[in-house]
N, C-alpha and C positions, 0 to 999 in steps of 0.2 A: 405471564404476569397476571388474565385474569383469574390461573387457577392458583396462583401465590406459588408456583415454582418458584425454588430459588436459585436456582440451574440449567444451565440448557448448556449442550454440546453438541456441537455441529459434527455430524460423522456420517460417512453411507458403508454401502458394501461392495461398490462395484468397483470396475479395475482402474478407479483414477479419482482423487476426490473432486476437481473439476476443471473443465480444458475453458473456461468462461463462457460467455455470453453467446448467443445463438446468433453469430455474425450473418448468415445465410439472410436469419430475420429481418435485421438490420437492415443490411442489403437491398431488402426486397422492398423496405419502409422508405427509404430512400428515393428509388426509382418513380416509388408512387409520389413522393414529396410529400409523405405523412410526419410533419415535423413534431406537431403536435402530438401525437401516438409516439414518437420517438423519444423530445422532453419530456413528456409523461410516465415514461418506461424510466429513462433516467434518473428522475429527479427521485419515482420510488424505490429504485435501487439506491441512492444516496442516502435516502430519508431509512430505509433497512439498516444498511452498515453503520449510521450514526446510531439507530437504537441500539444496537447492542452491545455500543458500548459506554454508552449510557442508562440503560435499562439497572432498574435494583434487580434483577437475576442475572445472576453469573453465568458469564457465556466463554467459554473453550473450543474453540476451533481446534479438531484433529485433523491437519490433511495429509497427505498422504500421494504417494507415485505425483502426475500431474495435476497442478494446481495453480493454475493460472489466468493471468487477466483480473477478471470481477471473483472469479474462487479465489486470488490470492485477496483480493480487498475484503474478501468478507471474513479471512482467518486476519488479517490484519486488522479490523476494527474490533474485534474480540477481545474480550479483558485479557487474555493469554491464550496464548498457542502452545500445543503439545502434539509437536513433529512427529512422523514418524522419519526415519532417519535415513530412507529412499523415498527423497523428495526433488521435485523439479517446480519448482517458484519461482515466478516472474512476474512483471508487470507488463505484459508484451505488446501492448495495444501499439507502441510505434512502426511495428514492423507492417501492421496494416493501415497505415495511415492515421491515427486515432490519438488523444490523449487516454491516459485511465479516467474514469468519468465518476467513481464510485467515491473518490476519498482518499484513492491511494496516493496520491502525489502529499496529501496533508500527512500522511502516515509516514511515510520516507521524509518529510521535514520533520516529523517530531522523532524518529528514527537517529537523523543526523545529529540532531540538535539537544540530542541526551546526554547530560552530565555534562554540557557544556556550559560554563559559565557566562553569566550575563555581563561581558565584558569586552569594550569598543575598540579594545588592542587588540582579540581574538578575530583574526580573518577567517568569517564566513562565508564568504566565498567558497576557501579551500574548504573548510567540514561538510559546505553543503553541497560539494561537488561530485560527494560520495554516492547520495542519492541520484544526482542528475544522470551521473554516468549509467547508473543503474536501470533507468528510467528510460534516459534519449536513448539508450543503443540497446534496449530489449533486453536487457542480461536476465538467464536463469541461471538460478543455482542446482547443479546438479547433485546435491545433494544437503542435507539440512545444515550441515555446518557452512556447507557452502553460500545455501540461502541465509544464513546469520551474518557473515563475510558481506555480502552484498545489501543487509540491512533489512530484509522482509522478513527477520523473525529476531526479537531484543535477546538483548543477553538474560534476561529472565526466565524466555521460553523455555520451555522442554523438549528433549527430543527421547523419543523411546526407538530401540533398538528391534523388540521383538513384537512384527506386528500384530500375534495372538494378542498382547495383551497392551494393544495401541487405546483401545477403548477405555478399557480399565484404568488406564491410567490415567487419560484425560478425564473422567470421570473423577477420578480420586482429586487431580488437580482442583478442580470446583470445587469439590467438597472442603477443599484445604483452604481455600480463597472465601468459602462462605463461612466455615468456622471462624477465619482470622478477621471477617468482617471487611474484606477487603474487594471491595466492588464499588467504591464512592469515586468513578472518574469524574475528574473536575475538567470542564470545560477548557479547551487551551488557548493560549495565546502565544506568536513566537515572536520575536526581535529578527526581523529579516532585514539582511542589508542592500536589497530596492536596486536601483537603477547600477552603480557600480558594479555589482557583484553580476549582476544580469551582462554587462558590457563583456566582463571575463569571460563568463559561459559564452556570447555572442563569440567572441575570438576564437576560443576553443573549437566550439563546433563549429565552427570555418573552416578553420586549421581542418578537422579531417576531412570534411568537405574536396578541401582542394587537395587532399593527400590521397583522396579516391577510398576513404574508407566507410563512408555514406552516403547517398543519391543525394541529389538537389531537393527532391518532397522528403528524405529523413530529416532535413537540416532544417526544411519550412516547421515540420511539426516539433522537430527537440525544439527549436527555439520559443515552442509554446510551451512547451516544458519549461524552460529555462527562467520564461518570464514567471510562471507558478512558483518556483523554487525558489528564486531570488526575494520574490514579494511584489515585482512587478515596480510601479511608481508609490510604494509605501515609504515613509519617511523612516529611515533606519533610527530614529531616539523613539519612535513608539511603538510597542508592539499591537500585531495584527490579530484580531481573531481567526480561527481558523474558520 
């Protein structure tokens, strides 16, 4: 921004665009009870993933093989993504105990909640159950269509086929995004349907629970999922910022 780019693309060269956050660190911040170092850590990885996708320079996430955790939030708060099309995307943080901390549960709501009409006879429950599943039970997509299936890349994204010319192309994509002037994201708001819809998710993930297809701590944390997706005690006639 200070040097007036109007672009920036996320991409490296090594054998994974990123397995997330340095949990080891974590770890260790923990034992010490560095909480403080830890919301600190968080709140700027938050504070990251929303600039860019509010930022006036157009930002493209390419990723590529593994990409997951805080690397899938940070291709998902990008104005667009351009897959490559051997990708493994998730939000996996449940499998170690954790929510996504970076934005990504807001992403998978606005994910769900695309081209859905702002209408009180539409059960949101069921369309936003698409992300939760995605979410509570760690799903990756094993491959880019896959990760579109499973909601961590819009049907807008891109996926390229040939990874020589992965870059070029997310490059090209920017370029296409800045010529059309198309980088003005509007801050969101969603119509979340609050305690109900939360009760559903609560059943559900009981339901496997007691069918033996989760542990007692995956059902503690989906349900913190749960409560994020549904909107938690928000009044379903007003929408919520995100």
């Amino acid at each position: 921004e200070q040097e007036n780019y109007k672009g920036m693309v996320l991409y490296n060269e090594g054998g994974h665009f990123s397995a997330g956050m340095n949990l080891w660190l974590v770890y260790m911040g923990i034992q010490a009870k560095q909480w403080k170092q830890i919301n600190e850590i968080s709140k700027t990885f938050q504070d990251i993933c929303v600039r860019l996708k509010y930022s006036p320079t157009v930002t493209v996430a390419a990723p590529y093989n593994l990409t997951l955790g805080g690397g899938a939030e940070l291709s998902m708060w990008c104005n667009r993504i351009e897959a490559h099309a051997e990708l493994y995307m998730g939000l996996v943080e449940v499998g170690v105990g954790l929510i996504p901390g970076a934005g990504g549960n807001i992403e998978m709501i606005d994910r769900a909640l695309l081209n859905v009409p702002n209408d009180r006879k539409v059960p949101l429950d069921i369309v936003l159950s698409r992300a939760l599943q995605s979410v509570a039970l760690a799903k990756v997509g094993t491959s880019a269509l896959e990760s579109r299936q499973l909601l961590y890349l819009k049907p807008q994204d891109g996926i390229t086929m040939n990874r020589d010319l992965h870059l070029q192309t997310a490059k090209f994509s920017a370029l296409q995004m800045i010529s059309a002037g198309d980088n003005n994201s509007v801050r969101r708001e969603f119509n979340l349907p609050g305690k109900e819809a939360y009760s559903n998710f609560k059943l559900m993930l009981s339901g496997m629970y007691e069918g033996g297809y989760i542990s007692e701590h995956d059902l503690k944390i989906s349900l913190k999922v749960a409560y994020l997706i549904s909107g938690g005690d928000c009044n379903p006639n007003y929408p919520v910022t995100e």
